[in-house]
PDBQT receptor file of N, H, CA, C and O in Angstrom, charges set to zero:
ATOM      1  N   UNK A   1      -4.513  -2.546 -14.519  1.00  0.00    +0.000 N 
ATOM      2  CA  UNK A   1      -4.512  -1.660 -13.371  1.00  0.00    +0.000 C 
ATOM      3  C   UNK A   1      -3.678  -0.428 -13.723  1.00  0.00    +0.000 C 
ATOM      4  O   UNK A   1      -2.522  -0.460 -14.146  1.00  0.00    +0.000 OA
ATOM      5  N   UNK A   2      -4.513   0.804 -13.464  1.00  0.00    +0.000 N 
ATOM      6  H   UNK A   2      -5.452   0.829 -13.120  1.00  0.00    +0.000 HD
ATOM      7  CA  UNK A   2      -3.378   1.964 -13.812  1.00  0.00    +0.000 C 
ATOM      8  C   UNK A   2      -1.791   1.742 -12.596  1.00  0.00    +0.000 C 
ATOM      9  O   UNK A   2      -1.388   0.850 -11.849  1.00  0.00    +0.000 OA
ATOM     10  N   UNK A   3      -1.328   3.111 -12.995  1.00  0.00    +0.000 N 
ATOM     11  H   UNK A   3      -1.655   3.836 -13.602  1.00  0.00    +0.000 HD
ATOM     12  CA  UNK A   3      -0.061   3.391 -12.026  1.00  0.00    +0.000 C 
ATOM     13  C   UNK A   3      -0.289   2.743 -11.142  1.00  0.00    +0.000 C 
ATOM     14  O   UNK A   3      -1.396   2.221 -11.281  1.00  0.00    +0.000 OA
ATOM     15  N   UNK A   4       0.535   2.285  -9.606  1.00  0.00    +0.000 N 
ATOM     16  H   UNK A   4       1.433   2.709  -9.494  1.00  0.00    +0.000 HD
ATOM     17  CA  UNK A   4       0.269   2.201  -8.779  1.00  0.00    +0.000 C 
ATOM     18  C   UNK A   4       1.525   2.950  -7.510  1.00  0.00    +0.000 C 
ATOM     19  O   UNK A   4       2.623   3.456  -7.742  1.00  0.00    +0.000 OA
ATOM     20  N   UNK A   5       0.873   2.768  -6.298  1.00  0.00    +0.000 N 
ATOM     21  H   UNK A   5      -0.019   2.357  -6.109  1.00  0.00    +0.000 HD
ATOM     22  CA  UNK A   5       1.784   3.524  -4.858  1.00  0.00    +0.000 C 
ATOM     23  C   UNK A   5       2.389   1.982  -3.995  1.00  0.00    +0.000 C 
ATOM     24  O   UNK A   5       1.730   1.236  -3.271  1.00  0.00    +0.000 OA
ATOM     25  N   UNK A   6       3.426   1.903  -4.275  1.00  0.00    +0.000 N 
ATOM     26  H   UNK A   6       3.962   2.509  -4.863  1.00  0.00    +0.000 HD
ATOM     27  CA  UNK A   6       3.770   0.375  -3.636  1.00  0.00    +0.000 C 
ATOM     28  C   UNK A   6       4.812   0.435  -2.799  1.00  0.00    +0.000 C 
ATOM     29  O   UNK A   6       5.772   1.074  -3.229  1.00  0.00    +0.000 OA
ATOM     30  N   UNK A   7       4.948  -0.187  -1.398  1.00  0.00    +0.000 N 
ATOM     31  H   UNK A   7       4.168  -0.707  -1.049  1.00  0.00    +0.000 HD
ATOM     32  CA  UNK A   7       5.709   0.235  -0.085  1.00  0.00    +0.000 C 
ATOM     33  C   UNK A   7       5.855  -1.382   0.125  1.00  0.00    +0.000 C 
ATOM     34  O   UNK A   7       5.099  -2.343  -0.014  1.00  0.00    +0.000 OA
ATOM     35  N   UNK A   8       7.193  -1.193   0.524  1.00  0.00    +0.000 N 
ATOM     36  H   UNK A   8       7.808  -0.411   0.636  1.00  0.00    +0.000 HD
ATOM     37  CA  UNK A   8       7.631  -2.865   0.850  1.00  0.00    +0.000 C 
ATOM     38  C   UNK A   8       8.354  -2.174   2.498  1.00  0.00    +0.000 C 
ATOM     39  O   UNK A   8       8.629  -1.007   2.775  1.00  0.00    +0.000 OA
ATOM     40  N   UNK A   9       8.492  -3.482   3.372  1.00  0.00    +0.000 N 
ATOM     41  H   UNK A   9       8.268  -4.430   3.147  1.00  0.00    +0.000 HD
ATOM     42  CA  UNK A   9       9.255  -3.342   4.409  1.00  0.00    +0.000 C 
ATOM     43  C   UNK A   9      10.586  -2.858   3.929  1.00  0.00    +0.000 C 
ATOM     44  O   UNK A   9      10.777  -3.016   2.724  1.00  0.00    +0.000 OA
ATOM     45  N   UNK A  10      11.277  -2.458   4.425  1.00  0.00    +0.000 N 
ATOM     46  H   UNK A  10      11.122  -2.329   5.404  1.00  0.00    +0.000 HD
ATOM     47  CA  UNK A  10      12.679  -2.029   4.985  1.00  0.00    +0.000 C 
ATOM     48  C   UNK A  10      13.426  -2.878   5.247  1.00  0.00    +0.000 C 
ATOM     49  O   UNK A  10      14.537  -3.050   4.745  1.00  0.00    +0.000 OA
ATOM     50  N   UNK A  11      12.713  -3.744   6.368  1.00  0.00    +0.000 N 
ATOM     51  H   UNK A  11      11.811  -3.603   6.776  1.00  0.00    +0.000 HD
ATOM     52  CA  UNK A  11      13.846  -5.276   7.004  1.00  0.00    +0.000 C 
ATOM     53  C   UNK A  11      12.649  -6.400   6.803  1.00  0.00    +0.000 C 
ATOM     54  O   UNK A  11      12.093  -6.869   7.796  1.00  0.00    +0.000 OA
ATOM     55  N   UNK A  12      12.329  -6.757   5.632  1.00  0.00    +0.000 N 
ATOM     56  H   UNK A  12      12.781  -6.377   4.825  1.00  0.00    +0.000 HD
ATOM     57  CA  UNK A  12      11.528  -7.599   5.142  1.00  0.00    +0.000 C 
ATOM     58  C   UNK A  12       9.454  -7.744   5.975  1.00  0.00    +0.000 C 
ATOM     59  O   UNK A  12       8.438  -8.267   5.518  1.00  0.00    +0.000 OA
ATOM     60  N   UNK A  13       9.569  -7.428   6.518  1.00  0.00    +0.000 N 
ATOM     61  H   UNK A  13      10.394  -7.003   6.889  1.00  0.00    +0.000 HD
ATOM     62  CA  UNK A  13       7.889  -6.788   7.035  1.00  0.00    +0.000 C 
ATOM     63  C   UNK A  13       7.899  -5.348   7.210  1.00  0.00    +0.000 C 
ATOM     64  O   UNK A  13       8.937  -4.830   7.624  1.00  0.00    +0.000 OA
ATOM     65  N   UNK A  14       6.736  -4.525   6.914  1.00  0.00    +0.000 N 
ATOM     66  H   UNK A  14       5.894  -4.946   6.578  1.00  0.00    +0.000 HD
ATOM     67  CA  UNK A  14       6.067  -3.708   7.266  1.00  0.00    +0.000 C 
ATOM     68  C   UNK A  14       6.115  -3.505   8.680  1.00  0.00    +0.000 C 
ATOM     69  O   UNK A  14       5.624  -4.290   9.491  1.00  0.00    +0.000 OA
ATOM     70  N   UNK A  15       6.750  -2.374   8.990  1.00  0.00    +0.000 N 
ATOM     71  H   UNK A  15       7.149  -1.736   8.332  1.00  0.00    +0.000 HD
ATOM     72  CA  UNK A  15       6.395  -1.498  10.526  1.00  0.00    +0.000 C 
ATOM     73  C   UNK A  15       5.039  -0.514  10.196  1.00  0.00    +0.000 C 
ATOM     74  O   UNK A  15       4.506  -0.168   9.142  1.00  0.00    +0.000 OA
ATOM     75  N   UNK A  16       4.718  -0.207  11.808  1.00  0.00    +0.000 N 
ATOM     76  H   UNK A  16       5.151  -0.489  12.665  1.00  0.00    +0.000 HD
ATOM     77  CA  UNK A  16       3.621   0.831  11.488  1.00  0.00    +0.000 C 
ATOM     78  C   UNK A  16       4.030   2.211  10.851  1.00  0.00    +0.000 C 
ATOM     79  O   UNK A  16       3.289   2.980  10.239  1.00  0.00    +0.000 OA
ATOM     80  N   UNK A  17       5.615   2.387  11.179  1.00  0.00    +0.000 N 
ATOM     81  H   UNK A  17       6.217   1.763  11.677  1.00  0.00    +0.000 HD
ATOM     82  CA  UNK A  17       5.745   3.874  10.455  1.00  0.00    +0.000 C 
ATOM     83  C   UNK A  17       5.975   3.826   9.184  1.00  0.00    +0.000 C 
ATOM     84  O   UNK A  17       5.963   4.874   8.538  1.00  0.00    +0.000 OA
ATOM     85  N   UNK A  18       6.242   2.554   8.549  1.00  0.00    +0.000 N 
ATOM     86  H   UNK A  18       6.253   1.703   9.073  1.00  0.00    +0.000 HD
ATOM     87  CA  UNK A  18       6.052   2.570   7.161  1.00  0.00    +0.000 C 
ATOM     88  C   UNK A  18       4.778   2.495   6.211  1.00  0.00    +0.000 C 
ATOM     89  O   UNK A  18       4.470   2.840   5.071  1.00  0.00    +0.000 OA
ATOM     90  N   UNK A  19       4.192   1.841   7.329  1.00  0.00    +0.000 N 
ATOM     91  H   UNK A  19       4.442   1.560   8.256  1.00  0.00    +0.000 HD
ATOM     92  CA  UNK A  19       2.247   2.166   6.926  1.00  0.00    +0.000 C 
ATOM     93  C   UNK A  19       1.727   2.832   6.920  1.00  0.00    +0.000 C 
ATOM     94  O   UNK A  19       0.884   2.901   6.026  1.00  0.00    +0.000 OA
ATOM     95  N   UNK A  20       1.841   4.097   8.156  1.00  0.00    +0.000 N 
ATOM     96  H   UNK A  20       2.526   4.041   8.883  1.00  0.00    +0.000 HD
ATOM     97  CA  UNK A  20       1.855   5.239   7.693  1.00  0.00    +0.000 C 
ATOM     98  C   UNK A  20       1.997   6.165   7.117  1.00  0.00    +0.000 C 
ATOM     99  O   UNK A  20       1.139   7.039   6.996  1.00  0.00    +0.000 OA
ATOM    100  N   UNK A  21       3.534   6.193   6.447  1.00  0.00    +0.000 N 
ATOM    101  H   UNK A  21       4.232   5.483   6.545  1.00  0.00    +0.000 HD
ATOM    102  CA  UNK A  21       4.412   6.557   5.527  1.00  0.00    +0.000 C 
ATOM    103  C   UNK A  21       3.441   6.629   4.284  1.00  0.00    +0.000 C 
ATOM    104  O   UNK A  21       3.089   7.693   3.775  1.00  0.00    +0.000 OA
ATOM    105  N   UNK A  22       2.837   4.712   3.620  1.00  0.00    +0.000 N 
ATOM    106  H   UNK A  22       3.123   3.847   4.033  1.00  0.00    +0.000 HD
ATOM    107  CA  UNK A  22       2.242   4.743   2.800  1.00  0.00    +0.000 C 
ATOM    108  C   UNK A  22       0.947   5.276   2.546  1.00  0.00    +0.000 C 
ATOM    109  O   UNK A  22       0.440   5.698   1.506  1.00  0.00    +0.000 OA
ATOM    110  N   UNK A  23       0.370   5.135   4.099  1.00  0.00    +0.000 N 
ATOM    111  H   UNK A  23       0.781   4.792   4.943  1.00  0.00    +0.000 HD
ATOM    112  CA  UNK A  23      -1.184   6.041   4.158  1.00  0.00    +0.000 C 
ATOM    113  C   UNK A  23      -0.947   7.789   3.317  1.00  0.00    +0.000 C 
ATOM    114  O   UNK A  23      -1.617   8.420   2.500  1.00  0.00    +0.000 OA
ATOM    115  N   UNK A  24       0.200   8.023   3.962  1.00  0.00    +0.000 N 
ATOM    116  H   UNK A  24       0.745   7.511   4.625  1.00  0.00    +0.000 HD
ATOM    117  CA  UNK A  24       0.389   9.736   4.256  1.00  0.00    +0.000 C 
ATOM    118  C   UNK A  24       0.647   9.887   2.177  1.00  0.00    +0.000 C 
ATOM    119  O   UNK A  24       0.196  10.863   1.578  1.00  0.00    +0.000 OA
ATOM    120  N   UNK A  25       1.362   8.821   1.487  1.00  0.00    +0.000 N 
ATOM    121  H   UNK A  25       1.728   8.028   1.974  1.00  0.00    +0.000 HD
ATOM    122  CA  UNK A  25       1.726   9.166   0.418  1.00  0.00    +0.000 C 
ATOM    123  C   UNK A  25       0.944   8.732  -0.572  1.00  0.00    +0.000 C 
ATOM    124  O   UNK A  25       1.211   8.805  -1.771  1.00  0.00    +0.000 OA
ATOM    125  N   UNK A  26      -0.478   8.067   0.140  1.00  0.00    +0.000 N 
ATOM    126  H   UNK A  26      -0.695   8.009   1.115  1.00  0.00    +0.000 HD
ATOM    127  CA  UNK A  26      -1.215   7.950  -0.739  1.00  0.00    +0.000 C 
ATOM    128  C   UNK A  26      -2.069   8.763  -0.719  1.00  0.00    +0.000 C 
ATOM    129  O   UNK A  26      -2.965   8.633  -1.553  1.00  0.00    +0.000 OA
ATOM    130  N   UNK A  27      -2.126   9.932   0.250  1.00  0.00    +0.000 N 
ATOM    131  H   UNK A  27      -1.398  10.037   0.927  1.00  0.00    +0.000 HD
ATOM    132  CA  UNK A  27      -3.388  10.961   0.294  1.00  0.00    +0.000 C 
ATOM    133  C   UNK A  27      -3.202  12.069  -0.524  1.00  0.00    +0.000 C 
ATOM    134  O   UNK A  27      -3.945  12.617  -1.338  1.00  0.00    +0.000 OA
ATOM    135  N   UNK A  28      -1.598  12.387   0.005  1.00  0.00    +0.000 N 
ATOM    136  H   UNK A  28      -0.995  11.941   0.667  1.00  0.00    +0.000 HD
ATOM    137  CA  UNK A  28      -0.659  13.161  -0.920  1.00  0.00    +0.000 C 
ATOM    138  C   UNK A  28      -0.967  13.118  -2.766  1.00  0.00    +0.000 C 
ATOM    139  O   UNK A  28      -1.031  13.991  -3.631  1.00  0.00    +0.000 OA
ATOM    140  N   UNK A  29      -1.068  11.987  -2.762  1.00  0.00    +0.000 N 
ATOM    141  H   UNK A  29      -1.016  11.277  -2.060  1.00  0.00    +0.000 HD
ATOM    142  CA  UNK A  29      -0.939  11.797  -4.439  1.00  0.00    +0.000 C 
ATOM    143  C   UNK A  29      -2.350  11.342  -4.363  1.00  0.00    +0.000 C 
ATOM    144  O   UNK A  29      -2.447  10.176  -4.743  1.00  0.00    +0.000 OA
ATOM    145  N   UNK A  30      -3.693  11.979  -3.926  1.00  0.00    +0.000 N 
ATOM    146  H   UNK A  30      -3.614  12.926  -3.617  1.00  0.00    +0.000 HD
ATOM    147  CA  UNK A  30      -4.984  12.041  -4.410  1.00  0.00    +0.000 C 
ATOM    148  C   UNK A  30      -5.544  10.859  -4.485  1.00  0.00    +0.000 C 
ATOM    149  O   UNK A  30      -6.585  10.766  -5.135  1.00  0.00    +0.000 OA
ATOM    150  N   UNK A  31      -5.063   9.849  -3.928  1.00  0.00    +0.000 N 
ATOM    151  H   UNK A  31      -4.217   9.924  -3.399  1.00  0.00    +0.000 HD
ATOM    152  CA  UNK A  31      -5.398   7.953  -4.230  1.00  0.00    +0.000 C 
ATOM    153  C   UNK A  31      -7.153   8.547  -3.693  1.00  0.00    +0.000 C 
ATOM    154  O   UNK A  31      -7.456   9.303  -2.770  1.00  0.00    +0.000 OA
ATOM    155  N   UNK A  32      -8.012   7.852  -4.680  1.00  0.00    +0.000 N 
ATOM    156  H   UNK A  32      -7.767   7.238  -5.430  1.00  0.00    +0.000 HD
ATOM    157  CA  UNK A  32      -9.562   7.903  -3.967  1.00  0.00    +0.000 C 
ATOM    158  C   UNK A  32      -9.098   6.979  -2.728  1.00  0.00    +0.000 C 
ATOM    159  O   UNK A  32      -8.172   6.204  -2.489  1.00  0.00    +0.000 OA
ATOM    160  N   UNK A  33     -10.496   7.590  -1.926  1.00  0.00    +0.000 N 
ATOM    161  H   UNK A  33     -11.249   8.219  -2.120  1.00  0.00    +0.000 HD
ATOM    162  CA  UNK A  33     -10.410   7.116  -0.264  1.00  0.00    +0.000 C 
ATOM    163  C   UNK A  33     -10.845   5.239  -0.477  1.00  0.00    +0.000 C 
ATOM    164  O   UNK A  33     -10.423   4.308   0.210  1.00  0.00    +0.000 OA
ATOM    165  N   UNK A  34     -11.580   5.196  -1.383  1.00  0.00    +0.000 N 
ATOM    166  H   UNK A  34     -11.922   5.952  -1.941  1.00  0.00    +0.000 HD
ATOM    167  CA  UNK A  34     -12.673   3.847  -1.830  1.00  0.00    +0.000 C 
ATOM    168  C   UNK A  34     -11.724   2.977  -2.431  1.00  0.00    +0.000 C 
ATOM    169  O   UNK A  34     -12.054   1.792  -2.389  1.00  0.00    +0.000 OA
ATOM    170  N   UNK A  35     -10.471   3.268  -3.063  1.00  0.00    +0.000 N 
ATOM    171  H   UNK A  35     -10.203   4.231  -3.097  1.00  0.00    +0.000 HD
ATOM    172  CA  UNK A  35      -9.724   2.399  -3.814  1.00  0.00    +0.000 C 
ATOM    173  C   UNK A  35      -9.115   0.996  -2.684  1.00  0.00    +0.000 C 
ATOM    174  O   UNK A  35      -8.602   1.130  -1.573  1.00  0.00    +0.000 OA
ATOM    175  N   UNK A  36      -9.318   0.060  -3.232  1.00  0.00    +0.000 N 
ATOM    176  H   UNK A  36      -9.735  -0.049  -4.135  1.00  0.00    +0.000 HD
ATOM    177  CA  UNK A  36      -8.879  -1.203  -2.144  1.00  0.00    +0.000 C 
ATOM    178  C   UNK A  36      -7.193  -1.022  -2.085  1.00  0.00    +0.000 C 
ATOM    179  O   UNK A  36      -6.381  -0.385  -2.756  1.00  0.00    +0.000 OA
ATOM    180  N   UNK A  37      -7.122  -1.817  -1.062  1.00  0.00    +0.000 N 
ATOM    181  H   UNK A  37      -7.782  -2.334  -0.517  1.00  0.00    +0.000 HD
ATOM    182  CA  UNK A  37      -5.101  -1.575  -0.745  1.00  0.00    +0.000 C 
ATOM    183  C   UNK A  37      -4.735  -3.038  -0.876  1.00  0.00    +0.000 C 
ATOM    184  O   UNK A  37      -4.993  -3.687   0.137  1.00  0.00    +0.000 OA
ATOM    185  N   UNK A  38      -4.206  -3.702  -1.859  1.00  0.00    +0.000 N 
ATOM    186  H   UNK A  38      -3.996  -3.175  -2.682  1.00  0.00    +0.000 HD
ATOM    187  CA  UNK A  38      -3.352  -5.018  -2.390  1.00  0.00    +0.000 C 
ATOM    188  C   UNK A  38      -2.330  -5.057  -0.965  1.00  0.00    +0.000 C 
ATOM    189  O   UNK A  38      -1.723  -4.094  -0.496  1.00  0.00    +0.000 OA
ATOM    190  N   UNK A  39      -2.342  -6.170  -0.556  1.00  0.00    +0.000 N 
ATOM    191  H   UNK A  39      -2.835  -6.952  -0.937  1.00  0.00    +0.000 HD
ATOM    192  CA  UNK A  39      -1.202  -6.174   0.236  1.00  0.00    +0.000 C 
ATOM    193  C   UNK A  39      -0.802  -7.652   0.234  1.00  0.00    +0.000 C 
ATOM    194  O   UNK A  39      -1.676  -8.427  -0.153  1.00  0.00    +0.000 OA
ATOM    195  N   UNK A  40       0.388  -8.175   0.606  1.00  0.00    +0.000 N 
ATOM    196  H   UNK A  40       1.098  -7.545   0.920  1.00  0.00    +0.000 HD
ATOM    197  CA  UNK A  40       1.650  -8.920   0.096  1.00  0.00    +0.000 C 
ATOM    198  C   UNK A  40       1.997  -9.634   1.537  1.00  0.00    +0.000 C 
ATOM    199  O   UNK A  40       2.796  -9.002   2.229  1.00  0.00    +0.000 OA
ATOM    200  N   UNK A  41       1.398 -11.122   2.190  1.00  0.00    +0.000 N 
ATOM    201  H   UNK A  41       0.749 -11.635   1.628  1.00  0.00    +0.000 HD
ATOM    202  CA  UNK A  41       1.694 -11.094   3.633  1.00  0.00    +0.000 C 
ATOM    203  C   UNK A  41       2.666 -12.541   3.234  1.00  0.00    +0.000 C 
ATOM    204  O   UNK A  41       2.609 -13.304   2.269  1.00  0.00    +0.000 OA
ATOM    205  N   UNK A  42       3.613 -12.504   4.532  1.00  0.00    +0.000 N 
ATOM    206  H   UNK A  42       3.659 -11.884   5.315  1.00  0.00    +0.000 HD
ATOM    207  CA  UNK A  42       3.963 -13.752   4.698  1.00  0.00    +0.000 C 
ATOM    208  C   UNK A  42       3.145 -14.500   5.275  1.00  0.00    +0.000 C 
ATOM    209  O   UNK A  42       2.011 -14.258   5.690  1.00  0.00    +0.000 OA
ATOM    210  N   UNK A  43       4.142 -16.024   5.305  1.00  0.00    +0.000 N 
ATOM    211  H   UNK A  43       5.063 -16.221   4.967  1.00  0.00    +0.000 HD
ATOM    212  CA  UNK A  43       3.161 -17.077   5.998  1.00  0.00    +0.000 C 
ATOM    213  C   UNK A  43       2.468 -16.693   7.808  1.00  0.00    +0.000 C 
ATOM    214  O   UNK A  43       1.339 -16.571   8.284  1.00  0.00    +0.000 OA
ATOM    215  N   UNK A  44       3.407 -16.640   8.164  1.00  0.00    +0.000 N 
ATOM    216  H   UNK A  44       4.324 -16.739   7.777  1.00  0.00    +0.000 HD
ATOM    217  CA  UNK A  44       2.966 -15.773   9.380  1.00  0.00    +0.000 C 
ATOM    218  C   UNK A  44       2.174 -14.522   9.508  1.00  0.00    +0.000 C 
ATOM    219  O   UNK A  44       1.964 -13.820  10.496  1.00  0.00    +0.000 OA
ATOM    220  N   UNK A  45       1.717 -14.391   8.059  1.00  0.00    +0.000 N 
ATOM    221  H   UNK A  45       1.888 -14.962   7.256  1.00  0.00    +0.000 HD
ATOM    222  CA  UNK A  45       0.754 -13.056   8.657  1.00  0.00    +0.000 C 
ATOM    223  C   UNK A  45       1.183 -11.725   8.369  1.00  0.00    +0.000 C 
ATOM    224  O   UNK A  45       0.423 -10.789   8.121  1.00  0.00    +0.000 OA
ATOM    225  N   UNK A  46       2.307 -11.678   8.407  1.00  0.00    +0.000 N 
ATOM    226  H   UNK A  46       2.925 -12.438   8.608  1.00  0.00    +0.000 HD
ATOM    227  CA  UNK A  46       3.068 -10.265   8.644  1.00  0.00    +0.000 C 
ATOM    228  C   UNK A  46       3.134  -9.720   7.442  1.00  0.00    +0.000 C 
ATOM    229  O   UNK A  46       3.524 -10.484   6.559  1.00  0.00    +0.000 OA
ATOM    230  N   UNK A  47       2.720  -7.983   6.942  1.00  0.00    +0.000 N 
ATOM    231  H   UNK A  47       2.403  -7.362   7.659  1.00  0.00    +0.000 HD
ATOM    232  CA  UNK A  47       2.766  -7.545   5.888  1.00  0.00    +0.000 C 
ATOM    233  C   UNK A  47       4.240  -7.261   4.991  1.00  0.00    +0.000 C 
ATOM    234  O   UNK A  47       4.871  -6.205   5.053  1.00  0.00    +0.000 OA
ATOM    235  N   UNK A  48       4.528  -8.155   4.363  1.00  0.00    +0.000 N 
ATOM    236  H   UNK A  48       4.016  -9.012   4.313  1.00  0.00    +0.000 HD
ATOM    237  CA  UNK A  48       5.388  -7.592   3.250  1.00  0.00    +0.000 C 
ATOM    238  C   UNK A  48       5.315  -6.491   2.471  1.00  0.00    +0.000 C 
ATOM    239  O   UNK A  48       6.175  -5.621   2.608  1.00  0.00    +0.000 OA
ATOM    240  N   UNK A  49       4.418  -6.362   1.653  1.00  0.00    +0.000 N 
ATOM    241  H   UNK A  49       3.719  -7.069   1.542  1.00  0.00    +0.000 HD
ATOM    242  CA  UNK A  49       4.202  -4.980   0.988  1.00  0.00    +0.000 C 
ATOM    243  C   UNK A  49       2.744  -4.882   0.818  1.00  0.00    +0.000 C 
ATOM    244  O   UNK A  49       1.900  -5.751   1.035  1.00  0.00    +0.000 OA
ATOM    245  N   UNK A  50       2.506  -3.029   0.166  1.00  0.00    +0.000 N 
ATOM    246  H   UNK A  50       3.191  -2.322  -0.010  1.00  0.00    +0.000 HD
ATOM    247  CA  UNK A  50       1.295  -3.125   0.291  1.00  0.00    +0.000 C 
ATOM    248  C   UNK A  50       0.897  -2.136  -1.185  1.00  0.00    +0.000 C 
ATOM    249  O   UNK A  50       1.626  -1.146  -1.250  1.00  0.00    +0.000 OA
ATOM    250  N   UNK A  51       0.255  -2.205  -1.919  1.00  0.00    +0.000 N 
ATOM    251  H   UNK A  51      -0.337  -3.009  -1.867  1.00  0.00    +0.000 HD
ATOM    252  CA  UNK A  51       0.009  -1.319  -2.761  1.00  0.00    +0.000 C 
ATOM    253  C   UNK A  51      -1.337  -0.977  -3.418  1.00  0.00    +0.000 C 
ATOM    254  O   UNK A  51      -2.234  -1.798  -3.614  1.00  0.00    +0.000 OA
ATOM    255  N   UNK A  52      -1.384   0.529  -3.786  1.00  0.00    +0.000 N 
ATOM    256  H   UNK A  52      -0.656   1.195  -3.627  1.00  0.00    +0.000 HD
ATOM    257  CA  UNK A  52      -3.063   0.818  -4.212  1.00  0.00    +0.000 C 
ATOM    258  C   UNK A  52      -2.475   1.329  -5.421  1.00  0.00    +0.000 C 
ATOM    259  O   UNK A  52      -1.293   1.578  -5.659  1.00  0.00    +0.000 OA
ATOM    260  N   UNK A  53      -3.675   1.463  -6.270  1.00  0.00    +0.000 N 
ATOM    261  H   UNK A  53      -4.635   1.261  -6.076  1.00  0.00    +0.000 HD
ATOM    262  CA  UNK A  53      -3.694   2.450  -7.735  1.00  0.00    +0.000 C 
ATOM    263  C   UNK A  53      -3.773   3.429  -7.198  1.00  0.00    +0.000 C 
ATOM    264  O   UNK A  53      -4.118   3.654  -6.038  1.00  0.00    +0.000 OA
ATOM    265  N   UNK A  54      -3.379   4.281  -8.200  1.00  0.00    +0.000 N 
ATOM    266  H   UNK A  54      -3.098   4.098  -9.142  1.00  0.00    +0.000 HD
ATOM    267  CA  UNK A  54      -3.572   5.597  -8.147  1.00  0.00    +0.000 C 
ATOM    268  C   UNK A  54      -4.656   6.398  -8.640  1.00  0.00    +0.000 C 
ATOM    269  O   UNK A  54      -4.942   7.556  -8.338  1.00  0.00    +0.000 OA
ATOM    270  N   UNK A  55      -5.140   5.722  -9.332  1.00  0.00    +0.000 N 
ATOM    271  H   UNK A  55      -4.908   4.780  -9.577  1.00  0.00    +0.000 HD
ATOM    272  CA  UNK A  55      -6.448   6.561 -10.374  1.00  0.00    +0.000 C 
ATOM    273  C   UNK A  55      -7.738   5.329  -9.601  1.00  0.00    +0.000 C 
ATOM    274  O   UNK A  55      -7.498   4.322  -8.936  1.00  0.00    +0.000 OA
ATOM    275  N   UNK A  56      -8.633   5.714  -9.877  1.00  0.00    +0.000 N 
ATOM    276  H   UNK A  56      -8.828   6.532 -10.418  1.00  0.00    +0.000 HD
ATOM    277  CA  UNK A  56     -10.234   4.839  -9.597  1.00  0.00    +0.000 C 
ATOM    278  C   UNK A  56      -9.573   3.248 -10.009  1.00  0.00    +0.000 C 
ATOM    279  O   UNK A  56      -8.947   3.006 -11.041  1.00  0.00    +0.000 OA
ATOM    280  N   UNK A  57      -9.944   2.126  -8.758  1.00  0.00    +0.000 N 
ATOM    281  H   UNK A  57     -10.453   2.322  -7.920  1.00  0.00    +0.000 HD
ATOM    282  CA  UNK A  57      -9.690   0.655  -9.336  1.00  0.00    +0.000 C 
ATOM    283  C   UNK A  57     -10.568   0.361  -9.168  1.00  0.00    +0.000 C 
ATOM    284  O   UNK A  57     -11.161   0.510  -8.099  1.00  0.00    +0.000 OA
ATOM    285  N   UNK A  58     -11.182  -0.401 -10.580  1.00  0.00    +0.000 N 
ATOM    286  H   UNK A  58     -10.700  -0.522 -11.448  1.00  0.00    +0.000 HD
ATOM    287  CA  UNK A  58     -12.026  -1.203 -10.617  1.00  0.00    +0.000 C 
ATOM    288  C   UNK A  58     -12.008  -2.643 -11.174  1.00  0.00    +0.000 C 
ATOM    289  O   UNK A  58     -12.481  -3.160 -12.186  1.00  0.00    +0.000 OA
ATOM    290  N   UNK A  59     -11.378  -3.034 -10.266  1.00  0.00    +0.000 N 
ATOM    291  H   UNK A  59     -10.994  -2.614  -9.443  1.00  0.00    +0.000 HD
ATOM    292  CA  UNK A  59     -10.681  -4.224 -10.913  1.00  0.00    +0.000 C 
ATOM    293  C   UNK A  59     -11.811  -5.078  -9.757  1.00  0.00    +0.000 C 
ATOM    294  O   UNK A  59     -11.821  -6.308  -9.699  1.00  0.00    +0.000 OA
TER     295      UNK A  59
């Protein structure tokens, strides 16, 4: 997998302004719109982290 853009919670889950945060800094840095987003949940569901490549994934 090339580079990647990877955002973890703050106080161990993901808020929405940190999802946003990551939306906003992945548009910023040209991430294709099509690239899938890896994300990292606890047992409960709740997002831990979340991360995309930066260049085309074709994984």
């Amino acid at each position: 997998m090339p580079a990647a853009l990877k955002f973890t919670g703050e106080d161990k889950d993901l808020t929405l302004d940190e999802l946003a945060a990551f939306v906003d800094a992945a548009r910023k840095a040209a991430v294709p719109g099509d690239n899938p987003i890896r994300a990292h949940v606890s047992t409960s569901g709740k997002i831990k982290a979340v991360e995309i490549a930066l260049a085309q994934d074709d994984d």
